[in-house]
C-alpha positions, 0 to 999 in steps of 0.5 A: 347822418345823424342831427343834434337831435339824435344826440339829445334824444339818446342821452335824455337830454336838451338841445341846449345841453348838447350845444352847451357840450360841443362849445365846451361851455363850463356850464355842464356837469363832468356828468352830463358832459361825458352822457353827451359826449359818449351818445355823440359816440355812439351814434357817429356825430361829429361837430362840424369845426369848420363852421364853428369857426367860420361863424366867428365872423363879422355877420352873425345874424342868417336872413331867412326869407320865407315867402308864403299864401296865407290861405295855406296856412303856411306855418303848418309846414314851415315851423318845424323848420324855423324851429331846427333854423334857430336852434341849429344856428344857436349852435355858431353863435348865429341868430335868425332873423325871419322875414315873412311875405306874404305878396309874391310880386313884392318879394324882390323888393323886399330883398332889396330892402332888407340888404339895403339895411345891412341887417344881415350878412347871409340869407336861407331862402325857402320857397324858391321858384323855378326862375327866381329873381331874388337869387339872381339879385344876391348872385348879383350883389354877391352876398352868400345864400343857401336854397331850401328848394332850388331853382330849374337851374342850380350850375354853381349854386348851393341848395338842399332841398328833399328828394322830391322824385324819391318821394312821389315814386315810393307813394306812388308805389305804395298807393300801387300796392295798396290797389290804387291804378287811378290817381288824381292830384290836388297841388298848389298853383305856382311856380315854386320849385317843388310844385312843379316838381311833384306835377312832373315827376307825377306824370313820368311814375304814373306812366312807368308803374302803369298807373293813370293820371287822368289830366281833368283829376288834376287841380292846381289851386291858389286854395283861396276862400272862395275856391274851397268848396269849388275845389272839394265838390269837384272831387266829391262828385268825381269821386268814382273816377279815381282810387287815390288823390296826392295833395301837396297841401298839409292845410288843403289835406285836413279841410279836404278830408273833412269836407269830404267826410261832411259830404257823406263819403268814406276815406279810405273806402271811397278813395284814398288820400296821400300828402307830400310834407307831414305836418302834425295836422296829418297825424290829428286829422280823421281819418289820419293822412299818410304822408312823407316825413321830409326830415327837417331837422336834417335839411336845416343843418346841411343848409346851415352848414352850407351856408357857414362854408360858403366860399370856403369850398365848391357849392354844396347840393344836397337831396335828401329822402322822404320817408313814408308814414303810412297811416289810416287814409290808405289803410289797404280796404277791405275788400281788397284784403286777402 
């Protein structure tokens, strides 16, 4: 499905300008006007009416309850999101109001008071649990919400959330055919919707591509400051049992790596490094991690767009695909080469 921004990168343009051209905004030239309207065209973009007009509403502001560990430096992975929330929601006359937290015990509470203060009218919630309260309490005081991620069971809710099996079957194919057979994993410590997930479907393709997953090369961590030089010894040590390690992690990947370079070992030659979400640190890290491009931009306005027609039509649930950047931390060896 093509994004605003395919229309924006296509007509040389700004995301502004686009928005400024499908709300008919006297603003914009008849020339720039016709450039958009004709790469809308081209490209198959169609404005979505329905929410336009939904968003005339009453509540014009989206609560986006975004829970995170600070020891991962969460924002790494979750600004491109915020930043397509915002540009995206502009486009209904919606603003975006961020609610960070920090204290996952404190996180209902935090809910509860942010609908007690009438602020906002509708919530995005991202880093979902397999079992989260905070979706059983909005449920509950009825009050429309979309699921970036979702929850083990989703029977009448709406959610977008990236193919998650998709993606750890096409890395695991491709750290296959790069001539990776023993994998290892280095994942969050939790119980949010994706960590499970990637654990899961981590075992199941492992065994159907006959790959190993050795249980004691998987590391589930909280990533704290004390654990860090635990976690990479660890994996240094053990480095000869296995090809190729997973790390959910954008901000554990870039430290990993470079300790394990500290530690006089060689990626990709020693063993190679795979990422699930790709955030700039991937591309500037030394060597450069392959990751999965999770497509943000898309994710963000089916949400939107979810969130806008909600109770206008059944629940929206949508999966979308990765797509795999390869790059220098599984550049096939050398000695594998043909």
């Amino acid at each position: 499905m093509a994004t605003i921004y395919d229309v924006a990168k296509l007509a040389g343009v700004s995301v502004g300008t686009v928005s400024n051209v499908i709300n008919n905004k006297p603003t914009v030239s008849p020339v720039l006007r016709k450039r958009v309207e004709q790469a809308m065209e081209q490209i198959g973009f169609v404005p979505n009416t329905t929410a336009r007009t939904l968003a005339k509403g009453n509540q014009t502001a989206i609560g986006v309850l975004y829970p995170f560990n600070a020891n991962h430096v969460a924002g790494t992975s979750y600004l491109d999101f915020v930043s397509h929330l915002i540009t995206y929601s502009r486009l209904f006359h919606h603003q975006v109001v961020l609610y960070p937290s920090t204290q996952p015990a404190s996180a209902l509470d935090d809910v509860k008071q942010i609908v007690n203060s009438g602020q906002v009218g509708s919530f995005i919630l991202f880093e979902v649990e397999m079992h989260d309260r905070r979706v059983e309490y909005l449920l509950k005081k009825r009050i429309p919400f979309v699921m970036v991620g979702r929850t083990e069971d989703t029977r009448g809710l709406s959610y977008v959330d990236a193919d998650v099996a998709q993606i750890i079957r096409d890395g695991l194919n491709h750290l296959k055919s790069v001539g990776c057979d023993r994998i290892a994993h280095l994942g969050r410590k939790s119980n949010i919707g994706v960590d499970c997930r990637i654990k899961a479907e981590l075992i199941e393709s492992c065994k159907r591509l006959g790959l190993q997953l050795d249980p004691d090369m998987c590391c589930q961590a909280n990533w704290e400051p004390h654990e860090r030089r635990s976690v990479t010894q660890f994996f240094v040590q053990r480095a000869k049992e296995f090809d190729a390690i997973v790390i959910s992690e954008a901000a554990v990947r870039f430290q990993f790596v470079q300790e394990v370079l500290r530690a006089g070992l060689r990626i990709p030659d020693d063993f190679m490094v795979l990422g699930y979400m790709d955030t700039p640190l991937d591309a500037m890290a030394y060597p450069s991690i392959t990751a999965f491009d999770v497509q943000s931009a898309r994710i963000v306005e089916h949400a939107v767009t979810a969130l806008l027609e909600k109770g206008q039509s059944q629940p929206k649930q949508v999966l979308i695909p990765g797509q795999l950047i390869v790059r220098d931390s599984t550049r096939k060896r050398s000695s594998d080469e043909d």
